[in-house]
C-alpha positions as CSV (number, residue, x, y, z in Angstrom):
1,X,-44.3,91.2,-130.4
2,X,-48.1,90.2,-130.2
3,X,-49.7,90.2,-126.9
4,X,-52.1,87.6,-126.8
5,X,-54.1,88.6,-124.4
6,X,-55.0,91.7,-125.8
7,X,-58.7,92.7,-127.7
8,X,-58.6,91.5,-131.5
9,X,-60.7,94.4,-132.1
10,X,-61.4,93.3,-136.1
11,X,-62.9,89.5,-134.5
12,X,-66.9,89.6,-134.7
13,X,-68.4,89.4,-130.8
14,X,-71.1,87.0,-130.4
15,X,-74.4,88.0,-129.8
16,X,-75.3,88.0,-126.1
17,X,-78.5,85.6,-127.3
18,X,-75.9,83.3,-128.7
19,X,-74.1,82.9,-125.4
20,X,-77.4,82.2,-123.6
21,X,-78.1,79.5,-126.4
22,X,-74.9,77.7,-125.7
23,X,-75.3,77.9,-121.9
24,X,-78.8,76.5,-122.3
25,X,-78.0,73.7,-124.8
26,X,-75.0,72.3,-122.3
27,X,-77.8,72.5,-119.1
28,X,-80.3,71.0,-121.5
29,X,-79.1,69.0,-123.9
30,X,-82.4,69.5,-125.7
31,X,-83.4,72.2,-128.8
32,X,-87.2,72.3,-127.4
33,X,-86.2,72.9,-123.5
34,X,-83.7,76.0,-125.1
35,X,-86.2,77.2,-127.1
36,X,-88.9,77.4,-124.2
37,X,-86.3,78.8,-122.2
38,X,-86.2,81.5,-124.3
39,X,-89.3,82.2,-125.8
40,X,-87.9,81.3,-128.9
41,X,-89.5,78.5,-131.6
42,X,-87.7,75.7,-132.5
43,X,-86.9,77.1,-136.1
44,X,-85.4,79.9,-134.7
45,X,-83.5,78.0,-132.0
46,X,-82.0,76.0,-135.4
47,X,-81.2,79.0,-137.2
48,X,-79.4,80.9,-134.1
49,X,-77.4,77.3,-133.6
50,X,-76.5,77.4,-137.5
51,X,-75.3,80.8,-137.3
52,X,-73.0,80.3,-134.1
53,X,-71.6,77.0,-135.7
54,X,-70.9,78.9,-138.9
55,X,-69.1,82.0,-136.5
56,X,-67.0,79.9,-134.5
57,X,-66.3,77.1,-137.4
58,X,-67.0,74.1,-134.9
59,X,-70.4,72.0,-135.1
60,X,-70.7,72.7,-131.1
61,X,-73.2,70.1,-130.8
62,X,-74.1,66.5,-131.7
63,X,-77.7,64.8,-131.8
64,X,-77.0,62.0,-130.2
65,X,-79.8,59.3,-128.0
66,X,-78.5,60.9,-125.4
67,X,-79.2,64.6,-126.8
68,X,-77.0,67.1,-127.6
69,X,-74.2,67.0,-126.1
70,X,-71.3,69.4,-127.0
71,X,-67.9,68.7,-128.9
72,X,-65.1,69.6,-127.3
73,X,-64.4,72.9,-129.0
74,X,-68.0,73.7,-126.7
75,X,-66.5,72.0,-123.3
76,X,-63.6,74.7,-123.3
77,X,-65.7,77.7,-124.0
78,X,-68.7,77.1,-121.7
79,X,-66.9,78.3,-118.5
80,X,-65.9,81.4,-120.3
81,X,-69.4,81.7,-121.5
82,X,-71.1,81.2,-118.2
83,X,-68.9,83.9,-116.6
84,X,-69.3,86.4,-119.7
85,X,-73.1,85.6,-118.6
86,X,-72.8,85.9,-115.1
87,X,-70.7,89.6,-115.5
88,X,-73.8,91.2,-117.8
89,X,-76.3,90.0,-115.2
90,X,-74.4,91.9,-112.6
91,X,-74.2,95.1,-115.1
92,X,-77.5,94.8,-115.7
93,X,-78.6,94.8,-112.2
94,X,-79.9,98.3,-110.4
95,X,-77.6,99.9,-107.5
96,X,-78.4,98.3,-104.6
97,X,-80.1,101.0,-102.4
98,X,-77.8,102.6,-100.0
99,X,-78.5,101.3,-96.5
100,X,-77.6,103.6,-93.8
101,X,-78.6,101.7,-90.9
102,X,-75.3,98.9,-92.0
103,X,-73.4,101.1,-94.5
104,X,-69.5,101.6,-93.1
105,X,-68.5,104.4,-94.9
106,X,-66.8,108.2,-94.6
107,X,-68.5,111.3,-96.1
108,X,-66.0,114.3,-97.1
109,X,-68.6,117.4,-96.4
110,X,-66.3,120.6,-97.7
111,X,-67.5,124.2,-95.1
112,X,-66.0,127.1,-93.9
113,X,-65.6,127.1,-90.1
114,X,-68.6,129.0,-89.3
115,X,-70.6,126.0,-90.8
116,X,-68.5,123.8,-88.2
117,X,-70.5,126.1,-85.8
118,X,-73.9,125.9,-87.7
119,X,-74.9,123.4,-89.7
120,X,-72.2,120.6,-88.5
121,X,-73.4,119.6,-85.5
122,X,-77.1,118.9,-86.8
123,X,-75.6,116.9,-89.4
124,X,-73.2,114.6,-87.4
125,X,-76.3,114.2,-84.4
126,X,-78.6,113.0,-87.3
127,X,-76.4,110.7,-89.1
128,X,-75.0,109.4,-85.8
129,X,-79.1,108.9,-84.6
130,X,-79.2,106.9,-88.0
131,X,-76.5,105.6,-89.3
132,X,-73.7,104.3,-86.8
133,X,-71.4,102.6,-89.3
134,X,-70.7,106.5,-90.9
135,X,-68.3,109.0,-90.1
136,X,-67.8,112.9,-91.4
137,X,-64.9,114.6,-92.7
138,X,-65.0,118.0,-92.3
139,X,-63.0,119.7,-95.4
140,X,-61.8,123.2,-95.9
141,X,-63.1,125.0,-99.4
142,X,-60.3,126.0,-100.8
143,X,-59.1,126.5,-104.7
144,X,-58.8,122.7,-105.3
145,X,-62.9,122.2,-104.2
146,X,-64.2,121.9,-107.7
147,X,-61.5,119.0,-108.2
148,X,-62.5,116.9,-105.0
149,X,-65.8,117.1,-106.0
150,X,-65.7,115.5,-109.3
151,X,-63.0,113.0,-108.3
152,X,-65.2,112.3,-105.4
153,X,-62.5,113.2,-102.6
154,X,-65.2,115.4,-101.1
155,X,-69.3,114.0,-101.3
156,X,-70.5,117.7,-101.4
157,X,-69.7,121.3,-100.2
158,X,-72.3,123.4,-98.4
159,X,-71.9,127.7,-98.2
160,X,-72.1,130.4,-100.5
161,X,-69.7,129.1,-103.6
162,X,-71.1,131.2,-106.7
163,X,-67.9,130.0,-108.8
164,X,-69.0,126.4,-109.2
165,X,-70.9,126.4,-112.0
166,X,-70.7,124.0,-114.8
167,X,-70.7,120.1,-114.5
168,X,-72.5,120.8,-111.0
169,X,-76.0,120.5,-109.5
170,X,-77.1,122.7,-106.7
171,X,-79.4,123.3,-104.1
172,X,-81.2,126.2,-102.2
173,X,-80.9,126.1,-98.5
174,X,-81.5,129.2,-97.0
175,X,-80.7,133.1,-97.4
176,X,-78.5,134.4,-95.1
177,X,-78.6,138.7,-94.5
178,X,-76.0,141.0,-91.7
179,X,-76.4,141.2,-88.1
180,X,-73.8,142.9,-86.0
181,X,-73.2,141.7,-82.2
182,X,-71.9,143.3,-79.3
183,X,-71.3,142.1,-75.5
184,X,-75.1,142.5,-73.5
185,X,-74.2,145.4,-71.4
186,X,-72.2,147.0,-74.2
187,X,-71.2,150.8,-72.2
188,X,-72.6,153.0,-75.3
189,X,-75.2,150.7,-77.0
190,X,-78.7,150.8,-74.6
191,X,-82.0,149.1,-75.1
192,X,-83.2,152.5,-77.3
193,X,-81.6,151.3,-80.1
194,X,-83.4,154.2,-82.3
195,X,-80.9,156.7,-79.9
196,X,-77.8,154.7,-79.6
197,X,-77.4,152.6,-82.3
198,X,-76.7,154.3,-86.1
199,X,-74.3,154.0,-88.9
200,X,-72.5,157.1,-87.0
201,X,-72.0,155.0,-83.8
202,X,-71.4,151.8,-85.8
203,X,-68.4,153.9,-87.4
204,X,-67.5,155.4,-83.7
205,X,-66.9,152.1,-82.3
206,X,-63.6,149.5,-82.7
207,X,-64.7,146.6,-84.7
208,X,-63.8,143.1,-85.1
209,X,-62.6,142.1,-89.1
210,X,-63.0,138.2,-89.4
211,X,-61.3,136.6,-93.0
212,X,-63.1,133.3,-93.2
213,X,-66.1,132.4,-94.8
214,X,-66.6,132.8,-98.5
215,X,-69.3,136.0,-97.9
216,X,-66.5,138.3,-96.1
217,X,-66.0,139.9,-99.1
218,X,-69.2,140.8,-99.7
219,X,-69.3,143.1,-96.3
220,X,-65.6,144.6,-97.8
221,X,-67.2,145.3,-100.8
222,X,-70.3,147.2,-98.9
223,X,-67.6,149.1,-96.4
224,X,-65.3,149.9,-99.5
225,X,-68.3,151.4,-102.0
226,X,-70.5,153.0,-99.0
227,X,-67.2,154.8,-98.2
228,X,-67.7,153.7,-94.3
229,X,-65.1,154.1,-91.8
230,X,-64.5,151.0,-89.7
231,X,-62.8,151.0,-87.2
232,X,-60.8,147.7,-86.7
233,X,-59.4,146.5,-83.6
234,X,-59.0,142.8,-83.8
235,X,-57.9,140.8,-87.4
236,X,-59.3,137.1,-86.7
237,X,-58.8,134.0,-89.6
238,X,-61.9,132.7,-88.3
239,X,-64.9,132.3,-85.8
240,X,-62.4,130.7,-83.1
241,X,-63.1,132.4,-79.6
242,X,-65.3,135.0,-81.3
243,X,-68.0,135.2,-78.5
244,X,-65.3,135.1,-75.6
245,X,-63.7,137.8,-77.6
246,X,-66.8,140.0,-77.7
247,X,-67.9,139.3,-74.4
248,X,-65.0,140.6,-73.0
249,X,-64.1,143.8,-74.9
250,X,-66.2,146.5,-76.4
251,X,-65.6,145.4,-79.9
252,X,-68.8,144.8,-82.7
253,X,-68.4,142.1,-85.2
254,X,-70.3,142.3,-88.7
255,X,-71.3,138.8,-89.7
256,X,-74.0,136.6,-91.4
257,X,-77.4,136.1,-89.6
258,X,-77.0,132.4,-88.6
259,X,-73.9,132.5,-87.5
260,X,-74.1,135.6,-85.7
261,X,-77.2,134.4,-84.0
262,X,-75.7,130.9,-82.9
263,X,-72.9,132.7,-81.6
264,X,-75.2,135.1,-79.4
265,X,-76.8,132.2,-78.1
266,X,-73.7,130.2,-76.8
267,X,-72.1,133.7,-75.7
268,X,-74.7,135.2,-74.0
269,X,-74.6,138.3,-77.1
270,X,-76.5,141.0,-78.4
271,X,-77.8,141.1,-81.8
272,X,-78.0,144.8,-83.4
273,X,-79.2,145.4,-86.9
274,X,-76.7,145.9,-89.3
275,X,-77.3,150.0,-89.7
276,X,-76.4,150.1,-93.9
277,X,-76.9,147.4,-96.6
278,X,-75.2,144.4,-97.6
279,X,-76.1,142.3,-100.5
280,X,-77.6,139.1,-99.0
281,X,-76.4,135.9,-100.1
282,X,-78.1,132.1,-100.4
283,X,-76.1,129.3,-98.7
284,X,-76.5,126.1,-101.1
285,X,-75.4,122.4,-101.5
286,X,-72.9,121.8,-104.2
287,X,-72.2,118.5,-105.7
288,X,-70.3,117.3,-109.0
289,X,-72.7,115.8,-111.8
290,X,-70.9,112.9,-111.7
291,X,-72.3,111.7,-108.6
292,X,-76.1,112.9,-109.3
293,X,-77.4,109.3,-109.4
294,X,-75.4,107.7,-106.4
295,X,-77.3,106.4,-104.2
296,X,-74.7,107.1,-101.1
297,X,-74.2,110.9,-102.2
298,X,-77.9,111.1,-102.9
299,X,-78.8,110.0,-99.0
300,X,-76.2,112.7,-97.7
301,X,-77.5,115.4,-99.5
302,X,-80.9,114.4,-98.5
303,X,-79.9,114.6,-94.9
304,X,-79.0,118.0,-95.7
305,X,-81.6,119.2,-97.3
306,X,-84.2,117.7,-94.6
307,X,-81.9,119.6,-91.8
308,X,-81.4,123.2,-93.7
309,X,-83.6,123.6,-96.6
310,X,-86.2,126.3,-96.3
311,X,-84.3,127.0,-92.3
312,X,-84.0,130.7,-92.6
């Protein structure tokens, strides 16, 4: 069975200046008026008409007193023609610029939980200050992210995510290094921190081991090859009740600079230096390739950038 309304892919497609010589000639009724229309002399105007009565079989139009006016083989394609027209004119337009003052729309922003802590609630005061017709979807980065990202489930992802490599773009935010922090009047850590505070008190003391984040395993890796003795006292999935955790016990936690500093803020903490090395790390902004020129994914990872580029 033949569809009909499929593509006859062996039929020859007119030529787009065809279609705007038919939709002229019907407004017109006139070779001249077409031809200024489109910058075209009258000879050429003839041949183009000659050609596209030849292709569709049909003489299309007929001189009459009253100018040309079309056959009716021309009546029943001109509508078709106007909207093939009107379709190209709207390919051919740019994106419209985003707007975020009016856009309504919802941003997928994948994070670990520590940015929830960090960079999240600059974003969402900014874009609320800006744009009121936007909300944020906080996402977790897990083994589907590179998939979200291209299919556009998630706008962009924002941490430490080495794996994503091909088919995405990528931006430099900061560099993150280790801080440890303990409750202020921790019993064995003073203000000489030259006496009291050194990799063999750092392994005398109960510690707290926190699984989230993609950089944990960095600090494993440092513990595991330095051959260092931790002590650990507390397993946590996250940063959840971190600093009333530390503020109540004696226990240290080991953790990236920016989080460990916001956290000392809000919980009244001290900040100790981490006493051995751990490779440092550069939190970035992640997005698929596919997206690079969208105006809506472009404004959200400039409000990113403008918030944490160059911020530590």
């Amino acid at each position: 069975m033949v569809d009909n309304g499929a593509m006859d892919l062996d039929a020859p497609l007119l030529d787009v200046k065809f279609l705007r010589l038919l939709d002229l000639l019907c407004a017109t009724g006139s070779v001249t008026r077409s031809a200024d229309a489109l910058g075209q002399s009258q000879s050429t105007i003839s041949t183009w008409l000659s050609q596209l009565r030849q292709q569709l079989d049909d003489p299309l139009f007929i001189r009459t007193s009253k100018g040309m006016l079309p056959t009716p083989r021309t009546e029943a394609l001109i509508g078709t023609v106007r909207e093939i027209l009107a379709g190209m004119s709207r390919l051919s337009r740019p994106e419209k610029p985003f707007d975020p003052a009016t856009a309504e729309k919802r941003f997928s922003i994948c994070m670990t939980d520590a940015s929830h802590i960090t960079l999240l609630p600059s974003i969402l005061n900014h874009v609320h200050a800006v744009a009121p017709g936007i909300s944020l979807q906080a996402s977790v980065i897990g083994p589907d992210l590179a998939d979200k990202l291209e299919s556009g489930e998630a706008d962009t992802a924002l941490g430490y995510l080495p794996w994503l490599d091909a088919g995405f773009y990528q931006q430099t935010f900061y560099k993150q290094d280790w801080i440890c922090l303990a409750k202020a009047n921790h019993p064995r850590i003073g203000d000489n921190l030259a006496q009291c505070w050194s990799l063999e008190a750092y392994q005398a003391e109960r510690h707290i081991s926190i699984s989230s984040g993609t950089g944990h395993q960095l600090l494993d890796n440092a513990i595991e090859s330095l051959q260092i003795r931790r002590k650990v006292g507390l397993e946590l999935p996250g940063f959840l009740g971190l600093s009333s955790i530390l503020g109540g016990s004696n226990l240290i936690a080991t953790l990236p600079r920016m989080i460990g500093e916001t956290l000392a803020r809000a919980g009244h903490l001290r900040v100790l230096p981490c006493p051995f090395e751990i490779p440092g790390f550069t939190v970035k902004q992640y997005w698929h390739a596919r997206y690079q020129q969208d105006s809506a994914n472009r404004w959200l990872r400039s409000v990113c950038a403008g918030l944490f580029m160059h911020q530590a």
